[in-house]
C-alpha positions as CSV (number, residue, x, y, z in Angstrom):
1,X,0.0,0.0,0.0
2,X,3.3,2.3,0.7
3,X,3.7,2.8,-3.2
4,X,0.1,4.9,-3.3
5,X,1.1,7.4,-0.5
6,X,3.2,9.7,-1.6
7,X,1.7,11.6,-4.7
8,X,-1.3,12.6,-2.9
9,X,1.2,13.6,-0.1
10,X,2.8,15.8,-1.9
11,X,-0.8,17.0,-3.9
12,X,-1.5,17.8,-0.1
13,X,1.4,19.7,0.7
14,X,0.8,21.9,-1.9
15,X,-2.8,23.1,-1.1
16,X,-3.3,25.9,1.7
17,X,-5.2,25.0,4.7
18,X,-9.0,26.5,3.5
19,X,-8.3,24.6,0.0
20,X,-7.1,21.4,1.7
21,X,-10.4,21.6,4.0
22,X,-12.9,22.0,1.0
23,X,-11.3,18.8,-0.9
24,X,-11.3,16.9,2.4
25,X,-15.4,18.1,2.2
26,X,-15.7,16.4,-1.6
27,X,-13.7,13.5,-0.8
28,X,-15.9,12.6,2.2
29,X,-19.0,13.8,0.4
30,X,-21.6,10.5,-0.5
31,X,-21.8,11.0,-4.3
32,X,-17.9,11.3,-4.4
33,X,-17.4,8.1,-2.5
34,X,-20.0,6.5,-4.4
35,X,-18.6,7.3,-7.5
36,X,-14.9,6.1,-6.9
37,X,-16.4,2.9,-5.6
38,X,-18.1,2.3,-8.8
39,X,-14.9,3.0,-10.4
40,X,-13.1,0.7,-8.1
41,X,-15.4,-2.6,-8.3
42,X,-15.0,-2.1,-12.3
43,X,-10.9,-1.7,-12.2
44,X,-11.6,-4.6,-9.9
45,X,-13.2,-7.0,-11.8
46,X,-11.2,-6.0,-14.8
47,X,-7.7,-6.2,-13.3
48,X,-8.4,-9.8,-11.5
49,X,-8.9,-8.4,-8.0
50,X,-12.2,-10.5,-8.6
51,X,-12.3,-13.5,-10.6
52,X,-13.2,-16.9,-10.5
53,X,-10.5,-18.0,-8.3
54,X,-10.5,-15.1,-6.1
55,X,-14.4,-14.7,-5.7
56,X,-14.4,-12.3,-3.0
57,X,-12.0,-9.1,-1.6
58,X,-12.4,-6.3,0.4
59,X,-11.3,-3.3,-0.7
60,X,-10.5,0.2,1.1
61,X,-11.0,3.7,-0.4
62,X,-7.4,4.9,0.6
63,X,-8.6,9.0,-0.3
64,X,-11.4,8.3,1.7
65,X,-9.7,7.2,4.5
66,X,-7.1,10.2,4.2
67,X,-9.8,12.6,4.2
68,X,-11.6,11.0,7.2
69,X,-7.9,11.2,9.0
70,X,-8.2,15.2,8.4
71,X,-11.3,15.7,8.9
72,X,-10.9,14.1,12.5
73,X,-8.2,16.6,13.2
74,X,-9.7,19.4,11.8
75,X,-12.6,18.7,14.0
76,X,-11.1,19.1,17.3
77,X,-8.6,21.9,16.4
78,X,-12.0,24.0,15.6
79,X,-13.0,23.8,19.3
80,X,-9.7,23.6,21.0
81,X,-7.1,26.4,21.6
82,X,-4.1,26.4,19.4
83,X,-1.1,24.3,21.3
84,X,-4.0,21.9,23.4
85,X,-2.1,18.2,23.1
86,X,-4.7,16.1,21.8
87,X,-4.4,12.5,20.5
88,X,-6.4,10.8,18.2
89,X,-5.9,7.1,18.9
90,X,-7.3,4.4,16.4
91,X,-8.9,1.5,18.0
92,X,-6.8,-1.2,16.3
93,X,-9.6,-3.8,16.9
94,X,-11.6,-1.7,14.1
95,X,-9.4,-2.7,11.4
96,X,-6.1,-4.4,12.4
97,X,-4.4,-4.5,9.4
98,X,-0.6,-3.1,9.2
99,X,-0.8,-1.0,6.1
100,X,-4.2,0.9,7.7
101,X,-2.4,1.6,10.9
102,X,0.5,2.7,8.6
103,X,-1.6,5.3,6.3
104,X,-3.2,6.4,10.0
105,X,0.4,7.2,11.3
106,X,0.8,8.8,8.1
107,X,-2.0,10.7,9.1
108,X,-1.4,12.1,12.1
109,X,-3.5,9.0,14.1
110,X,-1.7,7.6,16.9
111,X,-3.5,3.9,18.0
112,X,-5.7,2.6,21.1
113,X,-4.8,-1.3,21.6
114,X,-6.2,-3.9,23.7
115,X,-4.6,-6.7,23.5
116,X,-0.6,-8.1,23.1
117,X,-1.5,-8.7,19.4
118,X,-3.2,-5.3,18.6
119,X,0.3,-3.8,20.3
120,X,2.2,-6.0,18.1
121,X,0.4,-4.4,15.1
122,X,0.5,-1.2,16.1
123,X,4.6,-2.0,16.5
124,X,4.9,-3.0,13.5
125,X,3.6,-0.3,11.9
126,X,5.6,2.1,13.6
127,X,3.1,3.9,15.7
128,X,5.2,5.6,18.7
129,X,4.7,4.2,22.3
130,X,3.9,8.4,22.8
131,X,1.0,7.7,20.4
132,X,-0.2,4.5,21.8
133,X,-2.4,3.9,24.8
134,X,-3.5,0.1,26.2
135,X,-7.4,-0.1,27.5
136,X,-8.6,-3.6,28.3
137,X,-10.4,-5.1,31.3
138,X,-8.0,-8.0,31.5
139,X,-4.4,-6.9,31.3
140,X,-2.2,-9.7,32.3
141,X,1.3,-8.6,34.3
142,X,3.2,-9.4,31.7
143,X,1.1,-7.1,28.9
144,X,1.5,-3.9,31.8
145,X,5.1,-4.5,31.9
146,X,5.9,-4.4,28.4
147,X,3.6,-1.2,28.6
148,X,4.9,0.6,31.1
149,X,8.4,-0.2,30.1
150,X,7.7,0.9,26.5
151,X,6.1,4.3,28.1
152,X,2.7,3.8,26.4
153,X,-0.3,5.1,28.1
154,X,-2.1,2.6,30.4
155,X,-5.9,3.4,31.7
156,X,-6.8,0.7,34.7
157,X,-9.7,-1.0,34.4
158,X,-10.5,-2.0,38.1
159,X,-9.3,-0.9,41.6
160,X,-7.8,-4.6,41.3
161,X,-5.8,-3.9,38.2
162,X,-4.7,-0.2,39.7
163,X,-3.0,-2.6,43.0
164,X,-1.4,-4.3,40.5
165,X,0.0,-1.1,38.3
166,X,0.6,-0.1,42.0
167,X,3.2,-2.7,42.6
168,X,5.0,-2.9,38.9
169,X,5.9,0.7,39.4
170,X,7.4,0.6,42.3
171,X,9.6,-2.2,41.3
172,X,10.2,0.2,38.1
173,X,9.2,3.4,37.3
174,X,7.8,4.3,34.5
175,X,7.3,7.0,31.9
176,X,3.8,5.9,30.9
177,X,1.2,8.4,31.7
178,X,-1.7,6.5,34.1
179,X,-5.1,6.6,34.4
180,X,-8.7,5.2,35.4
181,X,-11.4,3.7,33.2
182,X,-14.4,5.3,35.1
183,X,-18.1,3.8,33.7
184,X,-20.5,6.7,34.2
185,X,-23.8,4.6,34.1
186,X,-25.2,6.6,32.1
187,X,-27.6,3.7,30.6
188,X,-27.5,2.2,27.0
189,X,-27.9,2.3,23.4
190,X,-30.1,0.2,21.0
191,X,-27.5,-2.4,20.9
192,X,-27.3,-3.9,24.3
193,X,-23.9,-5.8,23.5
194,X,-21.9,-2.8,22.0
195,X,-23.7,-0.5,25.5
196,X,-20.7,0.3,27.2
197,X,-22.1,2.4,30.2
198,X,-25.2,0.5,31.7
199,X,-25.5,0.0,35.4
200,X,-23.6,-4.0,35.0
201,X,-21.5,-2.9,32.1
202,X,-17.6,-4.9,32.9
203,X,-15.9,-1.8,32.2
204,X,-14.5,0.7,34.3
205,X,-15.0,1.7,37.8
206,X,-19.1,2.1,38.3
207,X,-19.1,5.9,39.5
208,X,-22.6,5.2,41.1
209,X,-22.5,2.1,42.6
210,X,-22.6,2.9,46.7
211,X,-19.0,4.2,47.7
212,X,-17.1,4.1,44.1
213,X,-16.8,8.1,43.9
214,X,-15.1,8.8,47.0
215,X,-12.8,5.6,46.4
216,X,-12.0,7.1,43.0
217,X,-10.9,10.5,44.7
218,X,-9.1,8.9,46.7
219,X,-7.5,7.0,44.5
220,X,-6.5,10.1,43.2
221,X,-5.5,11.8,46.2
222,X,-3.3,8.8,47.2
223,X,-1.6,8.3,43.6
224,X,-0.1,11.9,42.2
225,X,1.3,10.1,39.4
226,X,-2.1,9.3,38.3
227,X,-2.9,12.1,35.7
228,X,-5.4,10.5,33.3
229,X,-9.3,9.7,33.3
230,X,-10.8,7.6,30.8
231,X,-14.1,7.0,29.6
232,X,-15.8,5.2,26.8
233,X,-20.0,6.0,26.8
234,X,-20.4,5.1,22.9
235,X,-20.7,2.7,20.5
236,X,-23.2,1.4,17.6
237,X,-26.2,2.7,18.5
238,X,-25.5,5.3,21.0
239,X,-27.4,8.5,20.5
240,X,-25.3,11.6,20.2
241,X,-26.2,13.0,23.3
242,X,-26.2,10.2,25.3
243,X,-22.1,10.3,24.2
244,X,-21.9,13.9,25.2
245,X,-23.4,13.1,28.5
246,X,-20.3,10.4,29.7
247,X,-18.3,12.7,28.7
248,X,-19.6,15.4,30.8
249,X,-19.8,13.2,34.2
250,X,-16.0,12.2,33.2
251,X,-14.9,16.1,32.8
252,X,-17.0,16.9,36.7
253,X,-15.3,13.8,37.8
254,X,-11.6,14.9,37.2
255,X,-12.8,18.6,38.2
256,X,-13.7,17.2,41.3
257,X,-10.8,15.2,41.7
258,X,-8.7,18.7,41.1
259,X,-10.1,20.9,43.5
260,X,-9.9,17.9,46.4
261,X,-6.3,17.6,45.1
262,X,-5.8,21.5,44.6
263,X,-3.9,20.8,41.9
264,X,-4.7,19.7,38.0
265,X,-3.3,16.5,38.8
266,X,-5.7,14.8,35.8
267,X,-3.9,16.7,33.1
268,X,-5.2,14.3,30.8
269,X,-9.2,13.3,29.5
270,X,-9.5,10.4,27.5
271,X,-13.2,10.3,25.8
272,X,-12.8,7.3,23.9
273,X,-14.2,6.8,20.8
274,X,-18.0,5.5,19.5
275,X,-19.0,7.3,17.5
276,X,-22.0,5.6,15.3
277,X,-21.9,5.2,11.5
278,X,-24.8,6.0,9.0
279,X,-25.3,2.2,7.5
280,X,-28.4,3.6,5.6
281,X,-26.9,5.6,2.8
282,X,-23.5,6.9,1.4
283,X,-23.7,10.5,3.8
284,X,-21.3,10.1,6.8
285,X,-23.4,11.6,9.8
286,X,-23.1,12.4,12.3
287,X,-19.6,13.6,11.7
288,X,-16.9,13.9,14.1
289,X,-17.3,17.9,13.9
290,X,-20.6,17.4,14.7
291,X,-19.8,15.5,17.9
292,X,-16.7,17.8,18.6
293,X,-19.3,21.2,18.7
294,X,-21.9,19.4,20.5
295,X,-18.6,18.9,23.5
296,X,-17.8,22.6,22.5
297,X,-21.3,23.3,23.8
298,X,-22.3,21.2,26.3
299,X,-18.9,20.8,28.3
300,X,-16.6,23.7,27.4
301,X,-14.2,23.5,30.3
302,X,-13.0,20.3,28.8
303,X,-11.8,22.0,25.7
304,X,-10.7,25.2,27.0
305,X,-6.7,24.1,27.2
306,X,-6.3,23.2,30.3
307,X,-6.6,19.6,30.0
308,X,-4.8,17.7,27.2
309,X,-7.5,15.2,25.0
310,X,-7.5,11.6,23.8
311,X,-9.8,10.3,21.6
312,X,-10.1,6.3,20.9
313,X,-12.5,6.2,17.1
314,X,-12.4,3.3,15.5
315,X,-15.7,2.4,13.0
316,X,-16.6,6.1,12.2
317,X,-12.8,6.3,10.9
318,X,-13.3,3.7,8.6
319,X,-16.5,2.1,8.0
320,X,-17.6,4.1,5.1
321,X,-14.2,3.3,3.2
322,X,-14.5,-0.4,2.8
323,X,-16.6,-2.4,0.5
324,X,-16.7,-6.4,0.2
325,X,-17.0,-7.6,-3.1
326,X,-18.0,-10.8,-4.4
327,X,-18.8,-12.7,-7.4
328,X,-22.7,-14.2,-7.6
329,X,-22.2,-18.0,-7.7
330,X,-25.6,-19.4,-8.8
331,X,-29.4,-18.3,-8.2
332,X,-31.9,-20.3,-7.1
333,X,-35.5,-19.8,-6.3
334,X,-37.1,-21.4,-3.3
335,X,-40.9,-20.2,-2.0
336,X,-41.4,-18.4,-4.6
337,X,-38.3,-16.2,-3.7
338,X,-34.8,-15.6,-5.9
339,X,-32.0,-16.5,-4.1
340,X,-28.7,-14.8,-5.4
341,X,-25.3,-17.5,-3.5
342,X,-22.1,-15.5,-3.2
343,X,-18.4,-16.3,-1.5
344,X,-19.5,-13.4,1.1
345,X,-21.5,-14.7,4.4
346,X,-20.7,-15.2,7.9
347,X,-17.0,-15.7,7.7
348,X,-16.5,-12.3,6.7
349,X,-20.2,-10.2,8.3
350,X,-20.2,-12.4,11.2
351,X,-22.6,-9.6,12.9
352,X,-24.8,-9.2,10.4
353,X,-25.7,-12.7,9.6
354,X,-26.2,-13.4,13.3
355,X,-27.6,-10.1,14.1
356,X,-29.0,-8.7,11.1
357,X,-31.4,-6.4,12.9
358,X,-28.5,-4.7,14.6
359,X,-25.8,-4.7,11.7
360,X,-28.2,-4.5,8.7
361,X,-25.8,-4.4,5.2
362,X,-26.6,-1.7,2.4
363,X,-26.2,-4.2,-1.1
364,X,-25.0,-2.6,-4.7
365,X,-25.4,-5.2,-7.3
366,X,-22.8,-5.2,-10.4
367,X,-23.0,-7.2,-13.4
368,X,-20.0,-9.5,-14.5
369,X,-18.4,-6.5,-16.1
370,X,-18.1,-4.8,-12.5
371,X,-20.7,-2.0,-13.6
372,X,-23.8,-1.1,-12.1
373,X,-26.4,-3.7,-12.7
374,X,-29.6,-2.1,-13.9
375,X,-33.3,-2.9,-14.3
376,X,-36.6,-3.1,-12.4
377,X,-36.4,-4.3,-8.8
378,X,-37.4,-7.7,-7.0
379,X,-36.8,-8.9,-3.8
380,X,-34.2,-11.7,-3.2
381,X,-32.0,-13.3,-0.4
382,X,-28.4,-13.0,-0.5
383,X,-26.9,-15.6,0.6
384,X,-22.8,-16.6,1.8
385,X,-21.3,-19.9,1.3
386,X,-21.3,-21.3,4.4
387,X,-23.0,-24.8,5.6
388,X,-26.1,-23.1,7.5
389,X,-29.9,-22.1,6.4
390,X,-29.5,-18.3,8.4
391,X,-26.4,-17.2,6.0
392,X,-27.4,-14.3,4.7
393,X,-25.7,-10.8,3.7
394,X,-29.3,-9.5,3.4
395,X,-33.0,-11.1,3.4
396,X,-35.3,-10.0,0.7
397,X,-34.0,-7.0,-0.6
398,X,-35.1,-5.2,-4.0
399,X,-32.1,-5.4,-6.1
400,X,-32.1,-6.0,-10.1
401,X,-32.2,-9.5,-10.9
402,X,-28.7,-11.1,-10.5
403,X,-27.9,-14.0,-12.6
404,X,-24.7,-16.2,-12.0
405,X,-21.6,-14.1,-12.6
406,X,-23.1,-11.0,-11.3
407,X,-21.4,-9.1,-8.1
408,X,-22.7,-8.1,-5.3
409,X,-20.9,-5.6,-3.2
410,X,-22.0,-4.8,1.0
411,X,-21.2,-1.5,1.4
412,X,-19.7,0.4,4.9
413,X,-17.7,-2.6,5.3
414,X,-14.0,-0.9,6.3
415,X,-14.2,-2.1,9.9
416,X,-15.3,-4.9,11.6
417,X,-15.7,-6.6,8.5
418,X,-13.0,-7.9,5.9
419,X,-10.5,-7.8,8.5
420,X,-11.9,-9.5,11.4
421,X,-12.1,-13.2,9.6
422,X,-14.6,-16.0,11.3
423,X,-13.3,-19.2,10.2
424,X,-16.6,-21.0,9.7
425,X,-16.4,-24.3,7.1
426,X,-12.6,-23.3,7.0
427,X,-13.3,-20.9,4.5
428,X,-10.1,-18.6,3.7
429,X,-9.8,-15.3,5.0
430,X,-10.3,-12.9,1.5
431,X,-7.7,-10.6,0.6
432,X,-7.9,-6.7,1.1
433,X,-6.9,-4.2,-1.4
434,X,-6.4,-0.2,-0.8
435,X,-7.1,1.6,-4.1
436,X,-6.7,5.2,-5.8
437,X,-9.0,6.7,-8.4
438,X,-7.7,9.7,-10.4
439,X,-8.3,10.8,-13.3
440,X,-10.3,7.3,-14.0
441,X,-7.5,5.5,-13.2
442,X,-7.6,2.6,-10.5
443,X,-4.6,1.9,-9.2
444,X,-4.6,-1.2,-6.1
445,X,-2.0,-2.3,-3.5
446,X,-2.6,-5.3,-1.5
447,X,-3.2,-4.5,2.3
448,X,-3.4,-8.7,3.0
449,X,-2.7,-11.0,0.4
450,X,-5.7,-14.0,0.4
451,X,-5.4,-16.7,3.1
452,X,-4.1,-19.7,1.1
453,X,-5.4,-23.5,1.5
454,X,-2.3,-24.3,3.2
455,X,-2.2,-22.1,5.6
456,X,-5.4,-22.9,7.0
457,X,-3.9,-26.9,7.1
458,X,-1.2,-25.2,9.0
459,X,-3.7,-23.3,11.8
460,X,-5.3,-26.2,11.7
461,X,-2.4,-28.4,13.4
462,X,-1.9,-30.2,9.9
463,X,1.8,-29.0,9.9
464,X,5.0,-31.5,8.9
465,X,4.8,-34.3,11.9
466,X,2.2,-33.0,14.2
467,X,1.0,-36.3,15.2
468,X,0.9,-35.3,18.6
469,X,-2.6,-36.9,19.1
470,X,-2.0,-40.1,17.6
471,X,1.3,-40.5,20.2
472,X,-1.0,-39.7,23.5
C-alpha cells in the first residue's frame, strides 16, 4: 500500500489549509465516494482483484480514508485552543491490518490497543509508544510491563488492576502516563452488547455504585502520578447526546478530583471513541465535527486548554471506506423467492448474519463486467457460502435480478468486517486491497494478500509431523 502514498502527499502539501479543507469536504461527500467505488469494483473486476478463483476481496477507499484522517483533526482543532495536546488514537480492533495503521500514522492517528497482538500491530507499523495507549479489562502482568516499560499510556480498568499497576511501578518506574477507566452509568444504546455504560456494564470503575466516587478521589488523592481519566459511553447505536453526556460526568469527575487535590493533577481526558456510522446511505453523519461542537457546547471546560485530550474512534474512521466484493455464484429460487449465492456470508459479516437487525448491510449489485447492474427491482435473499440455512448478507431486498456471474458488493464494510475473519467451514480469509481513483484511473496495493489452503492446514495443526494426538 506504501507505493500509493506519496503523490497525494505531496498533492496535499501543496494546497493551503481552506483549500485542503474544502477537498477533504468532496472527498468525504456520499456521491464522491460513491462514485470512486463504482470505479473501483469495475478496475476490480477487470484487473483480477475478482475473478473466479479469487471470488471475493475487500477493498478500502485509501482518499477516503485520508480525508476521514483530516477531517478528525480538523474537527477538534475548531474547538480547541491552538497548542491543546490532543491525540487521536485508532482503535486497532476496528481494522487491524498493518498498512491501515500505517496510512493512520501517516496521518497524524496515533492507535488505542487492547490486547498483546493489537500492540504488536500497532509495532509493527511504527506507531510511537507516545501515540499508543493500552485499555482492556484483562491486562495480564506481563502485557503492563511491556507497557509501562515501552512508556505507552495505560488506563486501569478495576481498583484490582490499579494494585497491581501499583506494585510494577514501584519495582520500576515508568514513563507511561496513568489513568482510570471510570463507567458513568449513564444507561444504554439500541445495541445492548456494544452498550458500554449500563448499570452491570464490565468496564471501568461504576461511578454510582454505593461508595465508588469517593474511592475514585481517593484513588487520586493517594496516587499523584495518576494524571489521566478515561471514559468510553459510545458505540453502535449510541445517541449523540447520550455520548456527550459520559463525557460530561467524566470532565466533573476529574474537576472534582482537582479541586480535592488542589492541583490539576488529571492533566489528561480520555473520551474514547464511538462514534456511530450511518449504514443507511452513502452521507457520513453524524460527523466527528458534529460531535466535537456538540462537547464545544455542552462541556466547554473540557476544551478550554487546560486539559490535554485523547480520543479512541475506531468504526466512524473507517467504516464508510470499505466495501466487500463478491462474485454471484448461482441463483436459485425457493418459496417463490430468488435467491442470489455468493463467497461473502458469515465468515466475513459475522454480525450481520447473526444479528441482522443490529448490523443491517446496504447491497450494490454489479454485473460481470463490474458496472452497475440495472433494471426493475425484485426482492431476493443473498446468501454466503457457508454450511447453514440463516447465512445471509441480506434477506429480501429489492435489487435487479442477479444472474450467475453477477457481483454483489456490502457497502460500509471498512471495519469490523473484511479484517476481522470467522473461520466457519474453514473458508479462507479474502484478501484486502487499498485503491486510488484519479483521473479514471484505479490503481490497487494489496493490504493482506488472500489466506491460502495451506495455511489454514497449517492453523489447523496439519503441519509436517504434528502427530501429537495419535502419540497420546
Amino acid at each position: 500500500m506504501d507505493h500509493v502514498e506519496q503523490p497525494e502527499r505531496e498533492h496535499a502539501a501543496r494546497d493551503g489549509r481552506g483549500r485542503a479543507d474544502d477537498e477533504t469536504r468532496d472527498l468525504r461527500s456520499g456521491a464522491a465516494a460513491a462514485a470512486r467505488r463504482d470505479l473501483a469494483v469495475r478496475a476490480a473486476v477487470e484487473q483480477g482483484v475478482v475473478s473466479p478463483a479469487a471470488p471475493v476481496a475487500g477493498l478500502l477507499d485509501i482518499a477516503g480514508i485520508r480525508a476521514s484522517a483530516a477531517a478528525l483533526r480538523s474537527a477538534f482543532e475548531a474547538v480547541t485552543p491552538r497548542g491543546t495536546p490532543v491525540l487521536h488514537a485508532f482503535a486497532v480492533k476496528a481494522t487491524p491490518l498493518v498498512p491501515v495503521l500505517r496510512l493512520l500514522r501517516a496521518a497524524g492517528i496515533g492507535a488505542e490497543v487492547a490486547s498483546p497482538g493489537e500492540l504488536a500491530l500497532a509495532r509493527a507499523a511504527g506507531i510511537a509508544p507516545a501515540d499508543t495507549v493500552l485499555d482492556s479489562p484483562a491486562k495480564t502482568p506481563a502485557e503492563l510491563r511491556q507497557a509501562l516499560a515501552l512508556g505507552i499510556a495505560v488506563n486501569a480498568d478495576s481498583p484490582q488492576e490499579l494494585a497491581r499497576v501499583d506494585a510494577l511501578i514501584q519495582s520500576a518506574p515508568t514513563s507511561s502516563p496513568l489513568g482510570l477507566r471510570v463507567n458513568s452509568q449513564i444507561g444504554g444504546g439500541s445495541i445492548g452488547a456494544l452498550s458500554t455504560a449500563t448499570a452491570t456494564s464490565k468496564f471501568g470503575v461504576p461511578l454510582r455504585d454505593e461508595g465508588v466516587r469517593e474511592w475514585v478521589v481517593q484513588a487520586y488523592l493517594d496516587r499523584p502520578w495518576l494524571t489521566r481519566l478515561h471514559a468510553h459511553s459510545g458505540s453502535q447505536g449510541m445517541p449523540l447526546e447520550m455520548m456527550v453526556r459520559g463525557v460530561a460526568a467524566t470532565y466533573e469527575l476529574a474537576e472534582e478530583i482537582n479541586a480535592r487535590v488542589g492541583r490539576r493533577q488529571v492533566d489528561t481526558i480520555d473520551i474514547g471513541g464511538g462514534l456511530a456510522v450511518n449504514f443507511g446511505s452513502d452521507e457520513e453523519t453524524p460527523t466527528h465535527a458534529q460531535y466535537a461542537r456538540r462537547l464545544k457546547a455542552r462541556v466547554p471546560g473540557l476544551l478550554d486548554g487546560r486539559y490535554g485530550l485523547v480520543t479512541e474512534f475506531g468504526r466512524s474512521l473507517l467504516a464508510k471506506h470499505g466495501t466487500l466484493l463478491a462474485r454471484v455464484e448461482y441463483t436459485k429460487e425457493a418459496g417463490g423467492r430468488p435467491i442470489a449465492v455468493t463467497h461473502a456470508g458469515v465468515q466475513v459479516a459475522t454480525r450481520t448474519v447473526y444479528a441482522p437487525a443490529s448490523w443491517p448491510l446496504r447491497i450494490a449489485a454489479y454485473d460481470g463486467e463490474g458496472r452497475p447492474k440495472r433494471g426493475t427491482t425484485v426482492g431476493q435473499d443473498i446468501a454466503g457460502p457457508a454450511c447453514f440455512a440463516g447465512d445471509l448478507l441480506a434477506e429480501n431486498r429489492p435489487l435487479p435480478p442477479l444472474a450467475p456471474g453477477d457481483h454483489v458488493a456490502a457497502l460500509d464494510t471498512g471495519a469490523y468486517y473484511f479484517a476481522q475473519h470467522y473461520s466457519y467451514n474453514s473458508l479462507t480469509r479474502p484478501g484486502v486491497h487499498g485503491f486510488t481513483a484519479y483521473d479514471g484511473e484505479v490503481r490497487f496495493a494489496t493490504a493482506r494478500e488472500p489466506q491460502t489452503l495451506d495455511a489454514i492446514v497449517a492453523e489447523a495443526g496439519g503441519g509436517p509431523e504434528r502427530d501429537a494426538l495419535r502419540r497420546l
